[in-house]
C-alpha positions as CSV (number, residue, x, y, z in Angstrom):
1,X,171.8,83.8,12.1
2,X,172.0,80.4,13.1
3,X,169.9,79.9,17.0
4,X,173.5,77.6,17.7
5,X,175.3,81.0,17.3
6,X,173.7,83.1,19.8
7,X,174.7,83.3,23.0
8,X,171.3,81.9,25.2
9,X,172.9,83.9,28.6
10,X,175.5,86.3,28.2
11,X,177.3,88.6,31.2
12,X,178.8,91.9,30.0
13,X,181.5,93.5,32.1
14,X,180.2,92.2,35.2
15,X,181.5,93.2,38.8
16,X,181.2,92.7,42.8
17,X,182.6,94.7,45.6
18,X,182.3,93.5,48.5
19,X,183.6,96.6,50.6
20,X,186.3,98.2,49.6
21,X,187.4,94.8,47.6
22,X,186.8,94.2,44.3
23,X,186.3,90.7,43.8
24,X,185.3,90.6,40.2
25,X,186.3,93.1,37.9
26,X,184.4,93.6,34.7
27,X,183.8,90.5,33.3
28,X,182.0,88.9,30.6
29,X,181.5,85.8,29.0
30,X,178.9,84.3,26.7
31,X,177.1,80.7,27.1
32,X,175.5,79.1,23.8
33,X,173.8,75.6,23.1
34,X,176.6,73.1,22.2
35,X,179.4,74.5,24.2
36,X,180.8,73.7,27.5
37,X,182.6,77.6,28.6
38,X,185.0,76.4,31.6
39,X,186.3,79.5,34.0
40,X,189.5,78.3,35.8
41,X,191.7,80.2,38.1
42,X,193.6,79.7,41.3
43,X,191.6,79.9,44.9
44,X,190.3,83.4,44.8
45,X,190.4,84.4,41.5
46,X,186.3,85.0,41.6
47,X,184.6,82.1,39.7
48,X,182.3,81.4,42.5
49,X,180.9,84.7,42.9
50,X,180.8,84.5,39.0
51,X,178.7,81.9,38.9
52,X,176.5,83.1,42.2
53,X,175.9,86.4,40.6
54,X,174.8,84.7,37.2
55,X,172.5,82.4,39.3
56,X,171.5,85.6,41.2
57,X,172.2,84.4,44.5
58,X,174.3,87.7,44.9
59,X,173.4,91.1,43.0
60,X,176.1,92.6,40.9
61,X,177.8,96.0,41.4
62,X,177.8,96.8,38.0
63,X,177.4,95.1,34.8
64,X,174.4,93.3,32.8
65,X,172.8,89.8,32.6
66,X,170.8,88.7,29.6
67,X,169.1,85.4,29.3
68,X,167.4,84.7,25.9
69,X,167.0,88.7,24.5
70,X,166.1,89.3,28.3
71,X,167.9,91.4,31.3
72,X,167.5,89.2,33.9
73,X,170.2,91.8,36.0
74,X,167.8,92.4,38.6
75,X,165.9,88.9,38.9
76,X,166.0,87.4,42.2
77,X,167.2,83.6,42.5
78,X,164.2,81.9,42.6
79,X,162.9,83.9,39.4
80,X,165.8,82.8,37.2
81,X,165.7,79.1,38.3
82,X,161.7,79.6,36.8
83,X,163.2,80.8,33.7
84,X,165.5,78.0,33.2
85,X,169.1,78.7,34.8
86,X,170.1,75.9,37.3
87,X,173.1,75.4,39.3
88,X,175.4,73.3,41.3
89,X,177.2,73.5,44.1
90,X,181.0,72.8,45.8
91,X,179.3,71.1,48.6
92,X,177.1,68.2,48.3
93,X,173.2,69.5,48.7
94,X,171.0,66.0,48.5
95,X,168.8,64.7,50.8
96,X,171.3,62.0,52.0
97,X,168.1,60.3,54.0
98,X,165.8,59.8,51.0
99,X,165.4,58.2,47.8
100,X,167.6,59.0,44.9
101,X,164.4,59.3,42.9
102,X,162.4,61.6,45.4
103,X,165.7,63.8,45.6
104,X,164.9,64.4,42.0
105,X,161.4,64.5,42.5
106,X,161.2,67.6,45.0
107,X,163.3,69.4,42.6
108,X,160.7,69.1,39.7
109,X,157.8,69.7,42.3
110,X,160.1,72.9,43.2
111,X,160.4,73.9,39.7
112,X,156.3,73.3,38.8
113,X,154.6,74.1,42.3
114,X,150.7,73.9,42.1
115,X,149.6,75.0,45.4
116,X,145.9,74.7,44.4
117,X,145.8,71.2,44.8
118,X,146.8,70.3,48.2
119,X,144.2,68.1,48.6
120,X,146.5,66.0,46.5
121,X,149.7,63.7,47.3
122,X,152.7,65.3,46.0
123,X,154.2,62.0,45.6
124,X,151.5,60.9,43.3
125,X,152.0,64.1,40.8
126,X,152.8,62.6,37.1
127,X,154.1,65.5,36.1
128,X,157.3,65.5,38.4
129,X,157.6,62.0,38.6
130,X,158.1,61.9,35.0
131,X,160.8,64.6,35.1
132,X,162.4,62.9,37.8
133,X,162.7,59.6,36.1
134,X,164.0,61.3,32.9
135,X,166.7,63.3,34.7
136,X,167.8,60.4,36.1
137,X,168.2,58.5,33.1
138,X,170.0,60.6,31.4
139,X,172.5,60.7,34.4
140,X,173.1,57.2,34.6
141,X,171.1,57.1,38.2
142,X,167.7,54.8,36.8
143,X,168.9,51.7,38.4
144,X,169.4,53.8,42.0
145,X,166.4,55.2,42.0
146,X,165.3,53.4,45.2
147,X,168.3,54.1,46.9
148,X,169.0,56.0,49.8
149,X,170.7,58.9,48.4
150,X,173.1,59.1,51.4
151,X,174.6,55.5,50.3
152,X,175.4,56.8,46.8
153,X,179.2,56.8,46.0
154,X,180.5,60.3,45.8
155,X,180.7,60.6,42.1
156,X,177.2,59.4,42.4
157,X,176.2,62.1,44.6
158,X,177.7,64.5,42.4
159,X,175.9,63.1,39.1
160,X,172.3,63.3,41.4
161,X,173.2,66.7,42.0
162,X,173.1,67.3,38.3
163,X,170.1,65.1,38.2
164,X,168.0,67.2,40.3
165,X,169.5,70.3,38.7
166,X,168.2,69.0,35.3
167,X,164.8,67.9,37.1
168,X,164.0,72.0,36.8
169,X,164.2,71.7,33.7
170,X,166.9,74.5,33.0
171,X,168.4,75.7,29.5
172,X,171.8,77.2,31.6
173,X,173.6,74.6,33.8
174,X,176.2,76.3,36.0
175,X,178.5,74.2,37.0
176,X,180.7,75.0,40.3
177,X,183.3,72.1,40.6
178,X,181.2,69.0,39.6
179,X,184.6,66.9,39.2
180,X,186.0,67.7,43.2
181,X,186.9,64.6,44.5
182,X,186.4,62.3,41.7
183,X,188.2,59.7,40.7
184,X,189.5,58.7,37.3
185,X,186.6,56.6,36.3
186,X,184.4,58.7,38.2
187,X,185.8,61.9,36.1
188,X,185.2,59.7,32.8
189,X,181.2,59.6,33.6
190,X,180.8,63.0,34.5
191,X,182.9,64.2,31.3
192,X,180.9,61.7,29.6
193,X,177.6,63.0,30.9
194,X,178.4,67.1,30.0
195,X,179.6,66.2,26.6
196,X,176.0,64.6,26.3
197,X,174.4,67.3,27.9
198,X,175.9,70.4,26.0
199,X,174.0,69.4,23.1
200,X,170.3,70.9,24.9
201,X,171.9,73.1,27.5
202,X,174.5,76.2,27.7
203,X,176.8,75.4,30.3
204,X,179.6,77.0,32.0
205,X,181.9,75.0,34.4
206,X,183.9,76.0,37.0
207,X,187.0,73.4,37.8
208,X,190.3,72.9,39.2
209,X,191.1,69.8,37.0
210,X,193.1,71.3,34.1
211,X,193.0,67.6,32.4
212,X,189.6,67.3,32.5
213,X,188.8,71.1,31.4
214,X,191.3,70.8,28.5
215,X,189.3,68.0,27.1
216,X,185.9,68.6,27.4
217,X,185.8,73.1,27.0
218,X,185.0,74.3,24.2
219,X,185.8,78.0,25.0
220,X,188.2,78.6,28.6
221,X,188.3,81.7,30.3
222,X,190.9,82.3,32.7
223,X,190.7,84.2,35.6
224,X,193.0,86.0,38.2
225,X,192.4,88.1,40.7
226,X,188.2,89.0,39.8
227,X,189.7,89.7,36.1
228,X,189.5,87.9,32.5
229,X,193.1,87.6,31.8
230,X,192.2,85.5,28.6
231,X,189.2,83.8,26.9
232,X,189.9,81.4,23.9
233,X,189.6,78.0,22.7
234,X,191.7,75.3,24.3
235,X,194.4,75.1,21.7
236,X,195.1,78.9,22.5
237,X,194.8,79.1,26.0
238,X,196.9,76.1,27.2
239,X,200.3,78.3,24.8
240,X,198.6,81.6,26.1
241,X,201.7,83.4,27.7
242,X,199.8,85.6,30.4
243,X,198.1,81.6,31.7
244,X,201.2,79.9,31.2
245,X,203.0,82.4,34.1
246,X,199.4,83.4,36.2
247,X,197.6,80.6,36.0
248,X,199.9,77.3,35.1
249,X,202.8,78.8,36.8
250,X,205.1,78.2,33.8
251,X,207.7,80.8,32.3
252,X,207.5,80.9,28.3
C-alpha cells in the first residue's frame, strides 16, 4: 500500500468524561500525509478536548491513539511532542517581548535539549538556529525575524505560532483555530501556508470559518454534542442532511 494511504495518527472511538458528562463520545478520525481533516461544530461540541487528548494534554476515558504503527494512548504531552505531534492554540502563546526568530529558536532548543553542554550559549547552537530560520521561511516570517514578536500583526502572530510549532519538527500539526480573528487577506496566507504544508505533515484543523474549511479540507468531520454526526469529503458534507439542520442550521 501506498505510505500516502496510511493514516500517520489515527484515534479509534475515542472518549472523555469529565464527571458525569460525557464530552466526547466515541470518536475517531484518521490523519494522513497530503490531507488537511477539518473538525467543525458549534461551541461545545468537543473539538478542543479532541484535539487536547490527541496532543495528550488530557488522558482519554476510553478509546486508542496510534501514531505511526504505535499506541501512543498512554504517552504523556511532552513524549508525543518528541515523537513528532505539535500543536496550536486558541490563544496567542509567543513570547511577545522577544525576537520573532528566538520565539522559534526556544521551540527547536525545546524539541532537541542537550543538557550536557551547558557550558555552552544556547543562542549560539547551530542546530536550532537552523530549524528556526527554516520554520520561518516557510511561514513567510524571514524578513521579521528581528522583530519583537509582540509588534507582529495578529495574523502574524498566528503564522509564528505555526512557526515555532513547525520548529519541533512534528509530522502531526493540530490545528485549534489558526484563522480566529483574521482578516481576509490574513485568511488567504494562512490557507495558503497549510495547503503548502499538508504536503510533509498530517494535519487536522479545528475552525469556525465554514468558507475557509470548505476550501482548503480535504476530509470534514462534523461534530455535535462530543459525537461524529458525519465524516466525508467537502462535496458531501456541505448537502449532508444531518449538518445541514445541526450544524448549518438549514432545513433540507
Amino acid at each position: 500500500m501506498n505510505d500516502a494511504t496510511v493514516p500517520l495518527m489515527q484515534a479509534v472511538r475515542l472518549t472523555r468524561r469529565f464527571g458525569g458528562l460525557t464530552a466526547v463520545n466515541e470518536v475517531s478520525v484518521a490523519l494522513q500525509i497530503g490531507h488537511v481533516h477539518a473538525v467543525i461544530g458549534t461551541n461545545g461540541a468537543g473539538k478542543s478536548t479532541l484535539i487536547n487528548m490527541l496532543s495528550g494534554e488530557l488522558p482519554v476515558s476510553g478509546g486508542t491513539i496510534v501514531l505511526g504503527g504505535t499506541d501512543i494512548t498512554a504517552w504523556s504531552q511532552p513524549a508525543r511532542s518528541r515523537a513528532g505531534v505539535g500543536r496550536s492554540y486558541q490563544r496567542t502563546t509567543i513570547f511577545p517581548e522577544l525576537s520573532v526568530l528566538e520565539n522559534c529558536r526556544l521551540s527547536a532548543q525545546a524539541a532537541r535539549q542537550r543538557p550536557w553542554q551547558v557550558w555552552e550559549s544556547a543562542a549560539r547552537c547551530p542546530h536550532s538556529g537552523s530549524v528556526a530560520r527554516d520554520a520561518l521561511e516557510r511561514t513567510g516570517l524571514a524578513n521579521v525575524a528581528t522583530r519583537a514578536a509582540g509588534l507582529l500583526s495578529h495574523g502574524q502572530k498566528r503564522q509564528l505560532e505555526i512557526a515555532m510549532c513547525l520548529a519541533t519538527r512534528p509530522r502531526v500539526l493540530l490545528l485549534d483555530e489558526p484563522l480566529a480573528g483574521m482578516g481576509a487577506a490574513e485568511t488567504d496566507s494562512m490557507l495558503t501556508l497549510l495547503e503548502a504544508l499538508k504536503s510533509t505533515h498530517a494535519v487536522l484543523l479545528v475552525e469556525h470559518d465554514m468558507d475557509a474549511v470548505f476550501r482548503v479540507a480535504d476530509v470534514i468531520t462534523v461534530m455535535v454534542n462530543g459525537e461524529v454526526i458525519a465524516s466525508d469529503v467537502p462535496q458531501v458534507i456541505r448537502t449532508h442532511p444531518e449538518v445541514l439542520v445541526a450544524y448549518l442550521g438549514e432545513e433540507h
